[in-house]
Backbone as CSV, one residue per row, in Angstrom:
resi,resn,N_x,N_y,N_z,CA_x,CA_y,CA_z,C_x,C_y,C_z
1,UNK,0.833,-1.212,0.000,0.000,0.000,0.000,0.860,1.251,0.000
2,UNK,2.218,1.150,0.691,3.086,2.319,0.822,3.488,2.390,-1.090
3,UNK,4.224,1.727,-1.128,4.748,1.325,-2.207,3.677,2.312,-3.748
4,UNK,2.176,2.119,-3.714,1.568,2.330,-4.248,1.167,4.116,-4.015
5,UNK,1.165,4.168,-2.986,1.170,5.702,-2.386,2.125,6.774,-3.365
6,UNK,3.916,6.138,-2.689,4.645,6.628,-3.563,3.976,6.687,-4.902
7,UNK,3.781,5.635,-5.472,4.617,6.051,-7.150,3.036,6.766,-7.437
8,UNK,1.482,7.036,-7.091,0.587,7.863,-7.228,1.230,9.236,-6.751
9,UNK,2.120,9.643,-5.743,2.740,11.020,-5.459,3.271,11.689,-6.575
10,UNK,4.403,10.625,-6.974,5.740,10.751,-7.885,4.765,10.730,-9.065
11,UNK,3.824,10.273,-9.765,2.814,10.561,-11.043,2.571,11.983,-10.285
12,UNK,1.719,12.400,-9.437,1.269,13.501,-9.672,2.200,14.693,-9.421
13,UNK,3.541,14.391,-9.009,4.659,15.602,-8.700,5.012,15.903,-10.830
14,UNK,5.101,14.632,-10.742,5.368,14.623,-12.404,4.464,15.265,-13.095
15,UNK,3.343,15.517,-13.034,2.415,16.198,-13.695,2.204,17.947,-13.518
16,UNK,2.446,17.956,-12.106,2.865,19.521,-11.692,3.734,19.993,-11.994
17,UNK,5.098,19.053,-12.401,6.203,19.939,-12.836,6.302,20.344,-14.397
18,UNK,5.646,19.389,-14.975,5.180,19.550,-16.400,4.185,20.550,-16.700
19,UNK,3.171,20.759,-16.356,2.382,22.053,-16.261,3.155,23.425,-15.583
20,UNK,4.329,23.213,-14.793,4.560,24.236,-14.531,5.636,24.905,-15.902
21,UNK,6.171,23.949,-16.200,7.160,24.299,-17.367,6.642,24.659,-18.399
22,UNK,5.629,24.240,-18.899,4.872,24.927,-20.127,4.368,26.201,-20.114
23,UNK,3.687,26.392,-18.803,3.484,27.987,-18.419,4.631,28.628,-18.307
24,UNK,5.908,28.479,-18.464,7.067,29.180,-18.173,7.232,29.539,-19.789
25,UNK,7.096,28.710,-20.444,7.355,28.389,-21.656,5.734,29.614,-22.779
26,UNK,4.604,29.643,-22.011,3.681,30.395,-22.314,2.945,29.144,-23.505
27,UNK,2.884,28.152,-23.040,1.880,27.041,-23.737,1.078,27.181,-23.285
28,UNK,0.089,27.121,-23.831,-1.636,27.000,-23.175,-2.510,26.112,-23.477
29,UNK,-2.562,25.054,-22.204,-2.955,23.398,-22.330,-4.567,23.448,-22.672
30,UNK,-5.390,22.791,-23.501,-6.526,22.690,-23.211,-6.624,20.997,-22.844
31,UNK,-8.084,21.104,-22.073,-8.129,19.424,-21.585,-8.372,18.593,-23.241
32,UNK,-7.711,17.301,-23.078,-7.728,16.859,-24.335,-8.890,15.912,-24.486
33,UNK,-10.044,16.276,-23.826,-11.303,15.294,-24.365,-11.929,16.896,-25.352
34,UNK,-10.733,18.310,-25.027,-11.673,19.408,-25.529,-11.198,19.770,-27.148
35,UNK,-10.171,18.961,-27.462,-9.499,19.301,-28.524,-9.990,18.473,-29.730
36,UNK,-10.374,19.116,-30.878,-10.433,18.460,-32.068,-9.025,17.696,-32.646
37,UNK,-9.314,16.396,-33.419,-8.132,15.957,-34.165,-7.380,17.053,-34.471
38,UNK,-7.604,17.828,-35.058,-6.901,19.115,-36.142,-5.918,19.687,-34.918
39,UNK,-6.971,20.336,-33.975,-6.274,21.087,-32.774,-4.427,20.042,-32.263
40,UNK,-4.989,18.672,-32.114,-3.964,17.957,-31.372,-2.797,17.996,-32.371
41,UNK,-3.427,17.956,-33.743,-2.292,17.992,-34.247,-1.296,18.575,-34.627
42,UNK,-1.711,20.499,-34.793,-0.771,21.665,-34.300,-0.048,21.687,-33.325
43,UNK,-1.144,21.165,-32.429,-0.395,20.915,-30.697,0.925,20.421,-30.949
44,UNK,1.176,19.096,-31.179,2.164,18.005,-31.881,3.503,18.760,-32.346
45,UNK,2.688,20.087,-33.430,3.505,20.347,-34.766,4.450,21.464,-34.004
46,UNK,3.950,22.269,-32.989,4.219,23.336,-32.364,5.178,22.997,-31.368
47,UNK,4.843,21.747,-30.649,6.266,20.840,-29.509,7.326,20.306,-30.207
48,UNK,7.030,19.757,-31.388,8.156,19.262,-32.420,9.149,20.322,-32.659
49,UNK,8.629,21.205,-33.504,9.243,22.179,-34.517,9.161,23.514,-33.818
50,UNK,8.360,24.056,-32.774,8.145,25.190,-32.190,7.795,26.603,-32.932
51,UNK,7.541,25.921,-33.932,6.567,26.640,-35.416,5.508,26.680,-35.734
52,UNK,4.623,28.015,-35.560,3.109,27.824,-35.571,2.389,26.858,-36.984
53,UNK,1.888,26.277,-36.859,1.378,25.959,-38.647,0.109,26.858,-38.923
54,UNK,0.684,27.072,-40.470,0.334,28.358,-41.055,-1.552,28.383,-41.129
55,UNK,-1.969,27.148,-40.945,-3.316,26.698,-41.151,-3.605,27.959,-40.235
56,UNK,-3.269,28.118,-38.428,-3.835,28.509,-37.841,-3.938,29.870,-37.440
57,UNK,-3.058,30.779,-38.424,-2.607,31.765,-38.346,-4.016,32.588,-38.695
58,UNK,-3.640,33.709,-38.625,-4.759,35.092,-39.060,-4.285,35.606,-40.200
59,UNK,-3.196,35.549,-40.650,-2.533,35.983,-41.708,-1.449,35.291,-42.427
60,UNK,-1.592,35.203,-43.342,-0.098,34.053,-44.445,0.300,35.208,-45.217
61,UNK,1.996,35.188,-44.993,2.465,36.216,-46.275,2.680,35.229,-47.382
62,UNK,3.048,35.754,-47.902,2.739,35.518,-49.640,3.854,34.906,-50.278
63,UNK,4.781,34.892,-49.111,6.087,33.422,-49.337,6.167,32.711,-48.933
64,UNK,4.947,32.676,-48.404,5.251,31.187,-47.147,3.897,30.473,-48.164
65,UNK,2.765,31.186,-49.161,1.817,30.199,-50.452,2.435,30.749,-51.744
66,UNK,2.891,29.811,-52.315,3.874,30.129,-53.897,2.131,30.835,-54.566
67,UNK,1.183,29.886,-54.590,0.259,30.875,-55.488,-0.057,32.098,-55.653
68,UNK,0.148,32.641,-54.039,0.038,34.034,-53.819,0.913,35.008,-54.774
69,UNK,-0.190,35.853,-55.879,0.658,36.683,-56.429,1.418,37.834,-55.322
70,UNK,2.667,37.868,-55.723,3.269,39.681,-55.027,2.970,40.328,-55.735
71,UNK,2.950,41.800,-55.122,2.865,42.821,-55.904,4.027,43.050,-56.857
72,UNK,3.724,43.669,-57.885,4.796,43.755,-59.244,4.998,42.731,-59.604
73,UNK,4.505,41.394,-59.713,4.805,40.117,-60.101,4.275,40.149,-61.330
74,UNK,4.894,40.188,-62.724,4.218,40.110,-63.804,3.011,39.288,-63.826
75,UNK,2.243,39.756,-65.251,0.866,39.059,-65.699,0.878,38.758,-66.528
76,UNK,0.085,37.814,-67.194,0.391,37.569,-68.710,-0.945,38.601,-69.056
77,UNK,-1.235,39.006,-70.284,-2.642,39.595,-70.831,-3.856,39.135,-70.414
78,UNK,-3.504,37.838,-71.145,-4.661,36.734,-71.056,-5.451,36.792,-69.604
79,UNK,-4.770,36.887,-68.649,-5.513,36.644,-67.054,-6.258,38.250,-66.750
80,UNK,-6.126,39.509,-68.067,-6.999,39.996,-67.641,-8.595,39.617,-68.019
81,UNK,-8.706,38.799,-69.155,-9.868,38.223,-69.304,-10.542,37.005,-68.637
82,UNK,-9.246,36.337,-67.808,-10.141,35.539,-66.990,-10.512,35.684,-65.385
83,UNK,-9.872,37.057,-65.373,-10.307,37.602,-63.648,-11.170,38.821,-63.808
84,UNK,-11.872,39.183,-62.818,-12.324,40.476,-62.757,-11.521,41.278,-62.295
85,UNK,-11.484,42.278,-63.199,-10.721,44.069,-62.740,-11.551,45.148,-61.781
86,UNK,-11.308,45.035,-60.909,-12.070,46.103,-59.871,-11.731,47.619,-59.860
87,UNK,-12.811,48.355,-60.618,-12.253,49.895,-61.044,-12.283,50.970,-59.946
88,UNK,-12.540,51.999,-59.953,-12.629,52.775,-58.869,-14.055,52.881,-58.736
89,UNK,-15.192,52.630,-59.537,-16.262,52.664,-59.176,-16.901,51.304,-57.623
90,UNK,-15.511,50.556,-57.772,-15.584,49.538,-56.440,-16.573,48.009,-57.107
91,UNK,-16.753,48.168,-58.812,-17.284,47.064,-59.538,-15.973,46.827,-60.077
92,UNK,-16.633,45.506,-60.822,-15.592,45.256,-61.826,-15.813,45.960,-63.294
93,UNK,-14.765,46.016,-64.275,-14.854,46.679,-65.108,-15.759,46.153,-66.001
94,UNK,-16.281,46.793,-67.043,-17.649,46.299,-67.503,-18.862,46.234,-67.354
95,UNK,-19.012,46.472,-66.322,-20.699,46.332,-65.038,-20.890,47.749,-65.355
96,UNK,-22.616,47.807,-65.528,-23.099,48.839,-65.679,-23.528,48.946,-64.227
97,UNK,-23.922,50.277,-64.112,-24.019,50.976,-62.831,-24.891,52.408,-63.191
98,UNK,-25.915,52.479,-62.039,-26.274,53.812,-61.765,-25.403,54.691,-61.266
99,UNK,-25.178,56.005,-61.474,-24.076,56.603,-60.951,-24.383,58.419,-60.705
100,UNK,-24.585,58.945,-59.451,-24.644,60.430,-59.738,-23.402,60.777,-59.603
101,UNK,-23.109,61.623,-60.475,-21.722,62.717,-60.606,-21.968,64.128,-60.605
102,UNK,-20.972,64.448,-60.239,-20.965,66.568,-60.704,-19.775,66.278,-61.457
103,UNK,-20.529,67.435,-62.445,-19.421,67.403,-63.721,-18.163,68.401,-62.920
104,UNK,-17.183,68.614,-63.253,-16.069,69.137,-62.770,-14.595,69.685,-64.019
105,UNK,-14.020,70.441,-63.899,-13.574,71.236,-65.038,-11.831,70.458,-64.899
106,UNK,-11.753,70.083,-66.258,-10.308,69.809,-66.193,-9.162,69.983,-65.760
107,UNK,-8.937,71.921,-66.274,-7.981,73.004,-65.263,-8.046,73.039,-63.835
108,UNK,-8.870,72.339,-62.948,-9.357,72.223,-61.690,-8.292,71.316,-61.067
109,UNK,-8.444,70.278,-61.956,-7.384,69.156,-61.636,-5.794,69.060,-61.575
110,UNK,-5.468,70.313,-62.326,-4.160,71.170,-61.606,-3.259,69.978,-62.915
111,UNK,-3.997,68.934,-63.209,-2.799,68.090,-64.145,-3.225,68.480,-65.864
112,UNK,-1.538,68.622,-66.586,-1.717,68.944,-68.176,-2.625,68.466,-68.906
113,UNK,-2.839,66.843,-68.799,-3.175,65.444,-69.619,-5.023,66.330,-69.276
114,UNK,-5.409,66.659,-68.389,-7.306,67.025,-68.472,-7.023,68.182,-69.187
115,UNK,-6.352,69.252,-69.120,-6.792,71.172,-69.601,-7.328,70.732,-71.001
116,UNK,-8.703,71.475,-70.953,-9.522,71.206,-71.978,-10.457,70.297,-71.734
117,UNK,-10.436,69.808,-70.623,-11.788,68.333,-70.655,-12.585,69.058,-69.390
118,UNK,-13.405,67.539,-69.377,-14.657,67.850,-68.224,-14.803,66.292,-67.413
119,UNK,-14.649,66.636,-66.383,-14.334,64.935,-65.518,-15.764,64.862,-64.928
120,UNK,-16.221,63.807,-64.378,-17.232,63.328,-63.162,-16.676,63.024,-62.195
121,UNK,-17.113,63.640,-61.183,-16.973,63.288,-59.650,-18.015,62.783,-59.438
122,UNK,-17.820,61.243,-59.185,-18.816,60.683,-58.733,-19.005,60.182,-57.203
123,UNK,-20.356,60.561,-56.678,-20.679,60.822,-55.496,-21.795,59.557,-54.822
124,UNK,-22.305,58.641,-55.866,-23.148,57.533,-55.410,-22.693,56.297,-56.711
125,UNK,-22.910,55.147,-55.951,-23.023,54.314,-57.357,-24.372,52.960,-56.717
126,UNK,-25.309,52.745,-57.910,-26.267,52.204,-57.344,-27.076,52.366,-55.847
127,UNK,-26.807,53.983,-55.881,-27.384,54.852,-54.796,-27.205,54.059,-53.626
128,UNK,-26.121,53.966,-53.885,-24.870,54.135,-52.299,-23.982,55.004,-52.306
129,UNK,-24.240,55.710,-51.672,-23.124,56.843,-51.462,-21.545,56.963,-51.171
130,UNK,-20.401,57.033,-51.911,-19.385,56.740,-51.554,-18.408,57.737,-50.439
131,UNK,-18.084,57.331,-50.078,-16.930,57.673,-48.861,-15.919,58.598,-49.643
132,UNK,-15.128,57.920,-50.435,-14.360,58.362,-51.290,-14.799,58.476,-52.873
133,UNK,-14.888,59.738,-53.390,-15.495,60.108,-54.350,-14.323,59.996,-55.902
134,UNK,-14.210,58.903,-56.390,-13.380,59.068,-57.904,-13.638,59.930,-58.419
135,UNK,-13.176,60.433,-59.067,-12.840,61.258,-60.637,-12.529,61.169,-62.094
136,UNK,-13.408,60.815,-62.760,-12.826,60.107,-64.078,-13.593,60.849,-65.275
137,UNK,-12.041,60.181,-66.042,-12.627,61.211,-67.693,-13.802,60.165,-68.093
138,UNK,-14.545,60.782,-69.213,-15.936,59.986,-70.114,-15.879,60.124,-71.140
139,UNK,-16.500,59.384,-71.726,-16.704,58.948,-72.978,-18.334,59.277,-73.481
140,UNK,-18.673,59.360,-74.529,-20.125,59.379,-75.079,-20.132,58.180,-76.316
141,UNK,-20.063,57.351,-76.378,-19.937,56.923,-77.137,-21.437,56.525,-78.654
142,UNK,-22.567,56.837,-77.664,-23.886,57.440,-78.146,-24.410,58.346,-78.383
143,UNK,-23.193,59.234,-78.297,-23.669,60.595,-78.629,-24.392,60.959,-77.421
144,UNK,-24.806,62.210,-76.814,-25.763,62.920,-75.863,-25.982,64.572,-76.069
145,UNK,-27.171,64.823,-75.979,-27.832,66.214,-76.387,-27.210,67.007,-75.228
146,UNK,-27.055,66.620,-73.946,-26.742,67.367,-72.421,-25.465,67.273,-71.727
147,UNK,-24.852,66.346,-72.317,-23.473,65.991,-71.994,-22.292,66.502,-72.665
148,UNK,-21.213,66.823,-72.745,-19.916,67.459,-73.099,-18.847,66.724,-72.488
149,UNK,-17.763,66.277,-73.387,-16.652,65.881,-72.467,-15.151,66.887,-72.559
150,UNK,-15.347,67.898,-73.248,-14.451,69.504,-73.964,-14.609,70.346,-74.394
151,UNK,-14.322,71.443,-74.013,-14.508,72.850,-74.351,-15.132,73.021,-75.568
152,UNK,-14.698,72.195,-76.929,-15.881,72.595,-78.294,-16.905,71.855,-77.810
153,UNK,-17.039,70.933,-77.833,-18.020,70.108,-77.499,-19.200,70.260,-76.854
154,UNK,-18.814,71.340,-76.025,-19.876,71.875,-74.527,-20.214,73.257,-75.632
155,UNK,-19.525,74.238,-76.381,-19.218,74.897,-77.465,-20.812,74.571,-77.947
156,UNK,-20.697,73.609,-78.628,-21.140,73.443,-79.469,-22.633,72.929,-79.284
157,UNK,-22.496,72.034,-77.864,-23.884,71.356,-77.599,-24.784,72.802,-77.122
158,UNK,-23.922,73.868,-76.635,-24.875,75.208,-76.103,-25.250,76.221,-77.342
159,UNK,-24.233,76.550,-78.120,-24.296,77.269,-79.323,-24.798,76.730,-80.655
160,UNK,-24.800,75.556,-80.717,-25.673,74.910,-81.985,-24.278,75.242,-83.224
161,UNK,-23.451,75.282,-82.965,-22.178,75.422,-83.770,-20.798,75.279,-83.850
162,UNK,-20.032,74.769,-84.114,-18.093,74.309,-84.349,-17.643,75.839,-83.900
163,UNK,-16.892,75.337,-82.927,-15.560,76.447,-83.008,-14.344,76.361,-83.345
164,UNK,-13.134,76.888,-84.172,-12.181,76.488,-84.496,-10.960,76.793,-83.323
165,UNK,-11.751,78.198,-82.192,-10.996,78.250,-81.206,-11.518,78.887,-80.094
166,UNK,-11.245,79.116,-79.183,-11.918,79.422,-78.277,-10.885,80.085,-76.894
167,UNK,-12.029,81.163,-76.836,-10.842,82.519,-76.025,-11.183,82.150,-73.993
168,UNK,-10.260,82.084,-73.139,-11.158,81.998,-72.395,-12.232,82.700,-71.765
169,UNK,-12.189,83.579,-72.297,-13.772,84.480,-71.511,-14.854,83.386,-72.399
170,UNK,-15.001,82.995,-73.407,-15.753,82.072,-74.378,-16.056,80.845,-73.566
171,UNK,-14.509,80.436,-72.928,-14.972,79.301,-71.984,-15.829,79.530,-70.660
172,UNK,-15.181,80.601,-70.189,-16.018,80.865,-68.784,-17.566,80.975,-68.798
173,UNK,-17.640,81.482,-70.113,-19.202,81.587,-70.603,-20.051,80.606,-70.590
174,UNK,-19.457,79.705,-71.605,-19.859,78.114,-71.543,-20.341,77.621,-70.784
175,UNK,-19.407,77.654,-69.575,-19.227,76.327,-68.872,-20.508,77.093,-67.571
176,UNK,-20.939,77.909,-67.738,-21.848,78.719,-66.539,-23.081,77.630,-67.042
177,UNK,-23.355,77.086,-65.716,-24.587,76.164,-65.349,-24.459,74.994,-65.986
178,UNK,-22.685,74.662,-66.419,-22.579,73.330,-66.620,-21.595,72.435,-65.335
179,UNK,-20.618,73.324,-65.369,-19.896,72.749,-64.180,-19.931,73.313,-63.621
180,UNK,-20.087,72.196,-62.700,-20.739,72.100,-60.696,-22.436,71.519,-61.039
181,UNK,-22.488,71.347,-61.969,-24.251,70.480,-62.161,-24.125,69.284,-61.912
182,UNK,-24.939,68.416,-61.229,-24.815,67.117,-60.599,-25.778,66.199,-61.577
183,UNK,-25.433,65.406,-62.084,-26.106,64.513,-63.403,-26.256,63.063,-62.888
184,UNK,-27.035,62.338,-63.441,-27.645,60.841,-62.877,-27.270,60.501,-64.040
185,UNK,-26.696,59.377,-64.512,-26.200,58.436,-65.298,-26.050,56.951,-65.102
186,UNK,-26.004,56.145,-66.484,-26.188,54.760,-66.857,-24.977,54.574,-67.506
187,UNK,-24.048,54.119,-66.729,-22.014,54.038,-67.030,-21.924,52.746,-66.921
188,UNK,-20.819,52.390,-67.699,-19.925,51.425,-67.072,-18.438,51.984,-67.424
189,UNK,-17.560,51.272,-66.430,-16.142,51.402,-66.351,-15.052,50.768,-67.655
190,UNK,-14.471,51.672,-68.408,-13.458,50.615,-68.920,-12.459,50.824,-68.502
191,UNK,-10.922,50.233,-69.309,-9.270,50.490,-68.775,-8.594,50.680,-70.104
192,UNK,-7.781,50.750,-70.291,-6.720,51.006,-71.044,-5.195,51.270,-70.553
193,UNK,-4.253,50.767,-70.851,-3.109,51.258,-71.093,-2.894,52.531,-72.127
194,UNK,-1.826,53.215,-71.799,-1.486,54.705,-72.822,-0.406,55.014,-72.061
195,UNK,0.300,55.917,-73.307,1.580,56.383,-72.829,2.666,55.896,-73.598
196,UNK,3.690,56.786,-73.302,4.997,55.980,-74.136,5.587,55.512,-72.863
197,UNK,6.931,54.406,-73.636,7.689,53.851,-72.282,8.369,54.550,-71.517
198,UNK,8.882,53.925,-70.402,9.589,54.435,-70.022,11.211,54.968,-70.197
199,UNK,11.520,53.600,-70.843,13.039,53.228,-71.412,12.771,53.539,-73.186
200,UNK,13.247,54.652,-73.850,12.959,54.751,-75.044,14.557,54.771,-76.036
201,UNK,14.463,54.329,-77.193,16.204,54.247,-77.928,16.627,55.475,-77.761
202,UNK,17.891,55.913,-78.201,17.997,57.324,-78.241,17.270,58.138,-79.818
203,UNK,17.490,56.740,-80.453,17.265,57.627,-81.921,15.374,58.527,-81.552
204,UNK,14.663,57.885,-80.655,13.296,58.331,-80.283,13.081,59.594,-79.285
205,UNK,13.540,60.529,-80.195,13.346,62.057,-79.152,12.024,62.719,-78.705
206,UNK,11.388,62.147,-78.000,10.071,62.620,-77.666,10.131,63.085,-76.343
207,UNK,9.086,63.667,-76.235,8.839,64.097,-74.896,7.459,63.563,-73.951
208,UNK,7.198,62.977,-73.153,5.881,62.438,-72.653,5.883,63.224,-71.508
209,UNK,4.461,63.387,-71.239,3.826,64.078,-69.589,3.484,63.532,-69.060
210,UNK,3.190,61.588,-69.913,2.673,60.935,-68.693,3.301,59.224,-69.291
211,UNK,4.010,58.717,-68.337,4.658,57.377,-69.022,3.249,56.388,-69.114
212,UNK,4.039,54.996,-69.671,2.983,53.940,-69.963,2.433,53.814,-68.653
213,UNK,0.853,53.374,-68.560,0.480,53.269,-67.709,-1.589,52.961,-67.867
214,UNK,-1.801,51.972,-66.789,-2.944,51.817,-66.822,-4.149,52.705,-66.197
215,UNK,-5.046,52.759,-67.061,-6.226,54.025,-66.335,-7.373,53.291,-66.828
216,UNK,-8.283,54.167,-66.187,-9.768,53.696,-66.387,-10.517,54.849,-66.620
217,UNK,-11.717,55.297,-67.319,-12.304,56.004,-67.480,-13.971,55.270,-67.436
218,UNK,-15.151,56.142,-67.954,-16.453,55.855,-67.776,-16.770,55.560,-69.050
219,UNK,-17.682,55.217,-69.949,-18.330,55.059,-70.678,-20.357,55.249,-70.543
220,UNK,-20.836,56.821,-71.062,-22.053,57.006,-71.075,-22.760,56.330,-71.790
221,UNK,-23.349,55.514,-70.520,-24.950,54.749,-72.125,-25.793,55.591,-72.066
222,UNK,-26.240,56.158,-70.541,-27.886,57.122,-70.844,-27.967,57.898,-69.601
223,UNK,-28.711,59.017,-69.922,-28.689,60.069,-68.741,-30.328,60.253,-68.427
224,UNK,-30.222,60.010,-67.601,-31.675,59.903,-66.634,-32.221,61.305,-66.278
């Protein structure tokens, strides 16, 4: 009976000193009728190797899964047609959308590539209101009686006539009760690349304001 005493002591001294070392260590035991297979087996992976496995993490960087693209990791073309492109309208490109905008004046935008145009600031899309309001050039590609995307254009949709040039007091004229007017529209988003390269031969003496590079603009189907 002594005999048996001991070695029930010596089990349970053994068990206290083991729980005490893991808390030193900052392990945190759960009872194991409470643990799933999966759980025991991190458990396992974590006493072995003392390496979390990545299963259980909150976050995986992007070298520790080869699929994970990095950023700047080339693309081929092709994968822009088999993924969706998410534009600034917060769709993917292509998706039509309700959209209110205020029209807004090119020279506003303080950059060379607009002087002469007319942008949308758009302020809802499928009348949700955005947080952060894009800015993008448009297109008509249907033509529109109320819409303008440049100085002749707006010219012309108010005056019923071509200008070959235009002074700015002519513009300031114009553009009175066009920009800053808030318009309801039937858009969708496209993209494009434009620009020259960056790295050009020498024999190619040009000058660019804006290198190669991808953008997106609107495309008008109909104004509400």
């Amino acid at each position: 009976m002594y005999k048996i005493a001991c070695i029930v002591l010596s089990i349970v001294v053994l068990i206290l000193i083991a729980l005490l070392y893991q808390q030193s260590k900052g392990i945190s035991v759960e009872p194991i009728n409470s643990r799933t297979p999966g759980k025991i087996d991190e458990a396992r992976h974590v006493i072995k190797t003392g390496v979390e496995p990545i299963s259980s993490r909150t976050q995986v960087k992007t070298e520790e899964v080869p699929h994970i693209m990095k950023t700047g990791e080339p693309i081929h073309v092709d994968m822009l047609n088999q993924h969706d492109v998410i534009g600034k309208l917060g769709l993917p490109l292509g998706h039509t959308a309700d959209i209110e905008a205020e029209i807004v004046s090119g020279e506003s935008m303080k950059m060379k590539e607009y002087w002469g145009r007319y942008l949308l600031k758009v302020s809802s899309v499928n009348g949700v209101p955005l947080r952060t309001q894009p800015i993008l050039t448009f297109q008509l590609p249907f033509g529109n009686g109320k819409l303008a995307n440049d100085h002749f254009k707006l010219y012309e949709m108010k005056k019923g006539k071509r200008a070959s040039s235009l002074s700015n007091l002519e513009i300031k004229e114009i553009e009175k009760g066009y920009v800053g007017s808030v318009v309801k529209l039937i858009v969708y988003e496209a993209g494009e690349f434009y620009g020259l390269p960056k790295v050009l031969p020498p024999e190619v003496d040009v000058w660019a304001d804006r290198g190669f590079h991808f953008s997106t603009y609107l495309e008008v189907l109909f104004q509400r």
